[in-house]
C-alpha positions as CSV (number, residue, x, y, z in Angstrom):
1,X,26.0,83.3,-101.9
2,X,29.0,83.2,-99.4
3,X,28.0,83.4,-95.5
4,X,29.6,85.1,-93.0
5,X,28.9,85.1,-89.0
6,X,30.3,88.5,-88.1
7,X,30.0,91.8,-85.9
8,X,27.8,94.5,-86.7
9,X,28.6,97.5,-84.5
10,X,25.8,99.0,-83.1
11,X,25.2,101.6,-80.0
12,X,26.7,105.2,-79.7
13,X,29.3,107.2,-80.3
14,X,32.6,105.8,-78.4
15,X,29.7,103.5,-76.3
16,X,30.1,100.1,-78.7
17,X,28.1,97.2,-78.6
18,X,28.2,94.7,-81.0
19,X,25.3,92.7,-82.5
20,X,27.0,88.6,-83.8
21,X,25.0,87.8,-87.1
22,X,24.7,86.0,-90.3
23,X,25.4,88.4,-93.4
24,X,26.2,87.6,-97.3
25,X,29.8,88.4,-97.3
26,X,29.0,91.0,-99.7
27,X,26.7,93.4,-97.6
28,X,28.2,95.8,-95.5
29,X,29.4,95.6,-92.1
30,X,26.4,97.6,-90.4
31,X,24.0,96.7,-92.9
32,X,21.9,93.7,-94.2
33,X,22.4,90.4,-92.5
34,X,20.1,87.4,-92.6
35,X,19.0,86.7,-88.4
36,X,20.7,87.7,-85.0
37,X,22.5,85.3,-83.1
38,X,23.8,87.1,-80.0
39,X,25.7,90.5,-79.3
40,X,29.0,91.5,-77.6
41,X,29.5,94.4,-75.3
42,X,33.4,95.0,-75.1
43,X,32.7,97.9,-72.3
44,X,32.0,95.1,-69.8
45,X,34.3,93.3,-67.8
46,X,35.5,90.3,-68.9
47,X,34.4,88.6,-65.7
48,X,30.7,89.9,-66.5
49,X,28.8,87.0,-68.1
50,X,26.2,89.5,-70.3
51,X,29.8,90.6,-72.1
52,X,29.0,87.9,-74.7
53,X,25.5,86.0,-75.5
54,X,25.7,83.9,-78.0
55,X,23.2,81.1,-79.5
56,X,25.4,78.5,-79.8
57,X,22.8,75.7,-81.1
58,X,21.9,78.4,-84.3
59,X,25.6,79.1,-84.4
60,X,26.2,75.8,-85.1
61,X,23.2,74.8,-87.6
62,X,24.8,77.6,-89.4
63,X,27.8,76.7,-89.8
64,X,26.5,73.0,-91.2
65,X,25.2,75.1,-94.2
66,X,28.6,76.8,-94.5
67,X,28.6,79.9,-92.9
68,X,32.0,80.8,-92.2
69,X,32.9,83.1,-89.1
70,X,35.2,85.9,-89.2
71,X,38.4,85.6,-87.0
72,X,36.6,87.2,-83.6
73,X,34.3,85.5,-83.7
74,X,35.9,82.6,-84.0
75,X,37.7,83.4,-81.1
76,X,34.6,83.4,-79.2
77,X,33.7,79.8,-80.4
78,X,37.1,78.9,-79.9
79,X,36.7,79.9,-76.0
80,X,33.0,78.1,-76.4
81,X,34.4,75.5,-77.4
82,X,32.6,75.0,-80.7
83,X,35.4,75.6,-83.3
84,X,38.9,75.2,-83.4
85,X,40.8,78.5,-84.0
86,X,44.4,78.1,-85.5
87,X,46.8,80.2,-83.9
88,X,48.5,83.1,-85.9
89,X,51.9,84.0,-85.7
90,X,53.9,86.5,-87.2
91,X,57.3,87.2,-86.1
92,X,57.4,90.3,-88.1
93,X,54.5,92.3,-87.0
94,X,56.4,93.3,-84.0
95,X,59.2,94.8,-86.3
96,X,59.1,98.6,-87.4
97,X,58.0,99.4,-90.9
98,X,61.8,101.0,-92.2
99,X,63.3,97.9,-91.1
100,X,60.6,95.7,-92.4
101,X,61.3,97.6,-96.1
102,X,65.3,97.6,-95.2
103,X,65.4,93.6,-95.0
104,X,63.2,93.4,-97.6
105,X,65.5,95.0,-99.9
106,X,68.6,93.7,-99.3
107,X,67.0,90.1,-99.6
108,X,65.9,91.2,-103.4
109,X,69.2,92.3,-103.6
110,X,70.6,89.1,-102.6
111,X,68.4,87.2,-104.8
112,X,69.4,89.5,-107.6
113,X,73.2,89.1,-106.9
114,X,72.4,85.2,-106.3
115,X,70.9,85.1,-109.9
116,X,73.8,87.0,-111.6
117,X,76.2,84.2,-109.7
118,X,74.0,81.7,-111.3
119,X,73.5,83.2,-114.8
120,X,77.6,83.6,-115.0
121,X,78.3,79.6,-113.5
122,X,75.5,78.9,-116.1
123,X,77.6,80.3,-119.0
124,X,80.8,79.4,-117.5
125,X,79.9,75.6,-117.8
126,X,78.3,76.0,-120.9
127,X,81.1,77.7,-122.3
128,X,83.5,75.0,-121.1
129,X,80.8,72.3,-122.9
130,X,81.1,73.8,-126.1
131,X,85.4,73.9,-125.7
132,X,84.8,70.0,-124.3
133,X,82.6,69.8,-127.6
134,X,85.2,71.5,-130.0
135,X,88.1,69.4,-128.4
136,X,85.9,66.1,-128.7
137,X,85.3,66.8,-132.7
138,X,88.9,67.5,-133.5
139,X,90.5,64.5,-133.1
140,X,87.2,62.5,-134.8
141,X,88.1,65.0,-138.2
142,X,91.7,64.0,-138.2
């Protein structure tokens, strides 16, 4: 059984608040989780300090038996101070979707042309091997 700490969304239509629990990775988002460990109210400012409450002590004993928190919320620990979040980065997600697919295909075509180049040296210099090959038997006959 693979834990997760995640967000369940909870409150009201367009009105989100977010309850921070432990789940088995395979129940659904909403659904069955295993005990509460704070909540998260993005409506708030970010200067308001009941934005996020988190139990940092169960957080942790939870993560000791391998509970593995989803990206925001390790953000939050990150900002806690509890975990360590790598930062992402991805040069390409800022690039439009046709261009994305454009590059894309002219690099397989590259790769393709680059292969042809390399199947043609290939039978170039083998074909030159088997002349070096011929040239080195005929005088060993004679």
């Amino acid at each position: 059984m693979s834990l997760v700490i995640r967000m369940a969304r909870a409150g009201t239509k367009k009105r989100p608040v977010y309850h921070i629990v432990v789940a088995d990775s395979r129940s659904p988002r909403d659904g069955r989780f295993i005990e509460r460990l704070g909540y998260f109210n993005p409506l708030l400012p970010k200067e308001k300090t009941e934005r996020l409450k988190l139990d940092l002590e169960k957080v942790q004993a939870w993560m000791k038996k391998g509970a593995q928190p989803s990206d925001r919320v390790m953000r939050f620990l990150d900002a806690a101070g509890i975990a360590k979040r790598e930062k992402r980065n991805n040069p390409v997600k800022a690039v439009p979707r046709k261009e994305r697919k454009a590059a894309a295909e002219e690099a397989l075509k590259a790769k393709e042309a680059g292969d042809a180049a390399a199947k043609t040296a290939a039978a170039a210099q083998a074909s030159e091997k088997a002349e070096a090959d011929k040239a080195a038997e005929a005088p060993a006959a004679s």
